[in-house]
C-alpha positions in Angstrom: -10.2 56.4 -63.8 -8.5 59.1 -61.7 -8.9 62.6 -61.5 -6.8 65.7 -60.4 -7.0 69.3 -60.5 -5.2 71.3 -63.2 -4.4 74.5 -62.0 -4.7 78.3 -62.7 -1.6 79.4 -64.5 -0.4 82.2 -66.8 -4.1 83.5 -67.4 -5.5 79.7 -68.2 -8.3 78.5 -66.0 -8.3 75.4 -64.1 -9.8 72.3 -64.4 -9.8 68.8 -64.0 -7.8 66.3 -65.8 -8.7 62.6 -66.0 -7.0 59.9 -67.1 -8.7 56.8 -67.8 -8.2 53.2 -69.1 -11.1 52.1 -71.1 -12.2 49.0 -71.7 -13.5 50.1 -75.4 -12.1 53.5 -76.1 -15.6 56.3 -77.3 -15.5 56.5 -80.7 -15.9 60.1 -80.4 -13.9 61.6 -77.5 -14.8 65.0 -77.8 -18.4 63.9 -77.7 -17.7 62.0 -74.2 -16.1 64.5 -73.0 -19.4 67.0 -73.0 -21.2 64.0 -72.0 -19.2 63.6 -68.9 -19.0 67.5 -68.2 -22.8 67.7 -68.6 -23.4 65.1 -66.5 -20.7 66.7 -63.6 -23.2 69.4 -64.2 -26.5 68.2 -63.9 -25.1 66.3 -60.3 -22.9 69.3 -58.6 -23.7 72.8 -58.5 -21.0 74.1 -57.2 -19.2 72.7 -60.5 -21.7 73.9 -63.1 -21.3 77.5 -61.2 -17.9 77.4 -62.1 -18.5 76.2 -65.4 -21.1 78.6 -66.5 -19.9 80.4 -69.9 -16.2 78.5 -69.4 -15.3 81.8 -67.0 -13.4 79.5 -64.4 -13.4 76.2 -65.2 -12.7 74.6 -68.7 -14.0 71.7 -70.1 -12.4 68.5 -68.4 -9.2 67.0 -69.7 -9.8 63.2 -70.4 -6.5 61.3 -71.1 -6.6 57.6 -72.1 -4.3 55.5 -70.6 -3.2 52.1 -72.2 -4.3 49.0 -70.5 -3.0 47.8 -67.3 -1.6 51.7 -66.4 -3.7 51.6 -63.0 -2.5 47.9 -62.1 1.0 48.9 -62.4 0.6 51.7 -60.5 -0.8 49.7 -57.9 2.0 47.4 -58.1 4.8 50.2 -57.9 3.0 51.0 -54.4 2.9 47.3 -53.3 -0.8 47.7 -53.4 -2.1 45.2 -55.4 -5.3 43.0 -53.7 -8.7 43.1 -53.3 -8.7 45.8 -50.4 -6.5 48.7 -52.6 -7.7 50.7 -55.4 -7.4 53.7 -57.4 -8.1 57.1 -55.8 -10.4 58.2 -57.8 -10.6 62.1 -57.0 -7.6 64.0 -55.3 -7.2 67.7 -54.5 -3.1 67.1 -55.4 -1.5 66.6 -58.5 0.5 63.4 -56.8 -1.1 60.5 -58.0 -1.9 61.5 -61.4 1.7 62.6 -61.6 3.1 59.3 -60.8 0.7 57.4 -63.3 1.6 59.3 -66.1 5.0 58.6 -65.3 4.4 54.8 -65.6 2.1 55.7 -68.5 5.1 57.0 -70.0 7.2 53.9 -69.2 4.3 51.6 -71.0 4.3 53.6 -74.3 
């Protein structure tokens, strides 16, 4: 997985998006999704602050990606080995921009 912010823009709040590849896509993905935010909750503070009554962050954004997104990715960046791996938080939209775009490519 990877995560970037979304943000604030024309009177939406921000947020997080995700995309991840799953090895056996939830059944329910609305479900997972308040799993996950509840358990971002439980473990930050800060983030279950902003999260209290949705007022300025909204519930996270969890894309799936088809399988082998994140490797190509890798590869596109002549990063592929043991020692190179997925960011898996950023404070830019940059590397979740670029995997979409290959996302794209794979669909």
């Amino acid at each position: 997985f990877t995560a970037a912010p979304v943000y604030f823009e024309g009177g939406k709040r921000g947020g997080h998006e995700w995309l991840i590849e799953f090895k056996q896509q939830p059944e329910d993905m609305r479900r997972f999704t308040e799993i996950l935010d509840r358990k971002l909750r439980e473990i930050n503070s800060d983030y279950d602050a902003k999260r209290q009554n949705d007022l300025a962050l909204a519930l996270p954004a969890i894309k799936t990606v088809p399988a082998g997104t994140f490797y190509e990715w890798l590869r596109s960046r002549n990063k592929l080995g043991g020692q190179h791996k997925v960011p898996r938080l950023s404070n830019n939209r940059e590397i979740i921009d670029e995997i979409s775009k290959i996302m794209d490519k794979i669909t």
